[in-house]
C-alpha positions as CSV (number, residue, x, y, z in Angstrom):
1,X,0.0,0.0,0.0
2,X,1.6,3.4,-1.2
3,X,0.6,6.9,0.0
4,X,-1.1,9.5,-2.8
5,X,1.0,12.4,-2.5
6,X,-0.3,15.1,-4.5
7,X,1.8,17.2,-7.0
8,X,-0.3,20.1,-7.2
9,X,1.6,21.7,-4.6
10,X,4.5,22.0,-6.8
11,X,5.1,26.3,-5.9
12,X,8.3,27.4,-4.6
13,X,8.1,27.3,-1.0
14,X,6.5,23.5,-1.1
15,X,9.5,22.2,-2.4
16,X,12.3,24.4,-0.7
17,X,10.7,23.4,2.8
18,X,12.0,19.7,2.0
19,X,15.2,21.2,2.0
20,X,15.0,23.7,5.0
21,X,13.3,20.7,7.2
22,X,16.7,18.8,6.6
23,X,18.7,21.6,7.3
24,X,16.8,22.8,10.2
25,X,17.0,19.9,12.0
26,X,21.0,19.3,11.9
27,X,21.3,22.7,12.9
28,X,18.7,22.2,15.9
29,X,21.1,19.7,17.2
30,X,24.3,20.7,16.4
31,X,23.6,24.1,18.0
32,X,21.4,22.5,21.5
33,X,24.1,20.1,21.7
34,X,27.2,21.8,21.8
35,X,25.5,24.8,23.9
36,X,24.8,22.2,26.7
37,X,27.5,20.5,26.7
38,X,29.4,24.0,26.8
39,X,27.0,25.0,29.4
40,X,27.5,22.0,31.5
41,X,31.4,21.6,31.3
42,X,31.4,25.1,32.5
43,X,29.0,24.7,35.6
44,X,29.5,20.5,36.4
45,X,27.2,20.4,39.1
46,X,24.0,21.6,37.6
47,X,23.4,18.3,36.6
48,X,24.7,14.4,36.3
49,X,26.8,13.2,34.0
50,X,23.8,11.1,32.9
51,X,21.1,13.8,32.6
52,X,23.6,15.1,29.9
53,X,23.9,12.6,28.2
54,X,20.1,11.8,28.0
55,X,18.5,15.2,27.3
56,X,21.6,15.1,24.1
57,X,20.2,11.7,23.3
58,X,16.6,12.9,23.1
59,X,17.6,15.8,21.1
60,X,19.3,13.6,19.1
61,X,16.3,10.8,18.2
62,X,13.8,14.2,18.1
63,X,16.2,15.9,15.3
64,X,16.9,12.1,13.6
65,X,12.9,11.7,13.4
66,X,12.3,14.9,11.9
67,X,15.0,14.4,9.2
68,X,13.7,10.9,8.0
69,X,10.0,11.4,7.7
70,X,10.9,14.5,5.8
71,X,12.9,12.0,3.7
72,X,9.9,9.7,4.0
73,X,7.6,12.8,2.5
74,X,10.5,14.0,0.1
75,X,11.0,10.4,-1.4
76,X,6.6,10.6,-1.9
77,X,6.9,13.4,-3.5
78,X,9.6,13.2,-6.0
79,X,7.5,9.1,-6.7
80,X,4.7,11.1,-7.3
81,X,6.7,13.5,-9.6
82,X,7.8,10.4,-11.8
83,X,4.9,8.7,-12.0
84,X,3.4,12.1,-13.4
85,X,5.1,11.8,-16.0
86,X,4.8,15.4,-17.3
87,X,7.9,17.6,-17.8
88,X,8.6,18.8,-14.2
89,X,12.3,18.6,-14.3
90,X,13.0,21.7,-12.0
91,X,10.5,20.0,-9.4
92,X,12.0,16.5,-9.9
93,X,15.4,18.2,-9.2
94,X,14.5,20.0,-6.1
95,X,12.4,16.8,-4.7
96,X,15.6,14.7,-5.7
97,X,17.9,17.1,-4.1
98,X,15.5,17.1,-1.2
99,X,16.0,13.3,-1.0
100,X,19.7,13.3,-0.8
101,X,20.0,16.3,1.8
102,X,17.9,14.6,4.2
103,X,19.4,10.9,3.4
104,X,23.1,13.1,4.1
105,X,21.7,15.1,7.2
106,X,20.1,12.4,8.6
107,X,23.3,10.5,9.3
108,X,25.1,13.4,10.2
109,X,22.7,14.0,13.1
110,X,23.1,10.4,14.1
111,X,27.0,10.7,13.9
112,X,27.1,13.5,16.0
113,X,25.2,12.4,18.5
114,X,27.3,9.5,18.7
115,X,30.3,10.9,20.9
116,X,28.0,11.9,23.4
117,X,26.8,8.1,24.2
118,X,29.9,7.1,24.0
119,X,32.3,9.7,25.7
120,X,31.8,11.9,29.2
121,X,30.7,15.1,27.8
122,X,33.6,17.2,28.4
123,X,36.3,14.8,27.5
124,X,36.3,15.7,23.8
125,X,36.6,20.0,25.0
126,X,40.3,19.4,26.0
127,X,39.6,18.3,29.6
């Protein structure tokens, strides 16, 4: 069973907010994730060790959700373009485009949340 995705919303800001999802949601997590940790190595007894780690980690899974059904409604889209089968090629590029950038940014979010599982937050700041 496949999804109808309409491509009647083929304007300019439909198909540029596949892209700015993506983007949006590194940049969410890149930018919580090293202010916290910042925040924390500076002031160590706000909270645990632990409590770092697993507000990081839910930012993380949050920012690695949004990415992938935004690849999951990119990858509809740009189905539904080529099934069309009219001479969209601009919107077949963006959707396409939109489809990588997510794939990429999607496992960028989940390799930068990897050193905080794996390392004490402020090992990697120099000590």
């Amino acid at each position: 069973m496949t999804k109808h995705v309409s491509v009647n919303k083929t304007g300019s800001g439909y198909l540029w907010r596949f892209w700015f999802v993506a983007i949006a949601a590194w940049a969410v997590q890149l930018f919580i994730s090293y202010a916290l940790v910042e925040w924390y190595c500076a002031r160590p007894h706000a909270f645990s060790e632990q409590t770092v780690q697993w507000i990081v980690g839910l930012i993380t899974v949050a920012c690695l959700a949004t990415a992938l059904i935004n690849l999951f409604y990119a990858l509809l889209y740009y189905r539904g373009l080529k099934q069309h089968k009219s001479d969209q090629s601009r919107q077949i590029f963006m959707a396409a485009g939109a489809c990588l950038m997510s794939g990429f940014l999607a496992v960028t979010i989940v390799m930068q949340g990897l050193p905080s599982l794996l390392l004490a937050a402020c090992s990697s700041a120099g000590g």
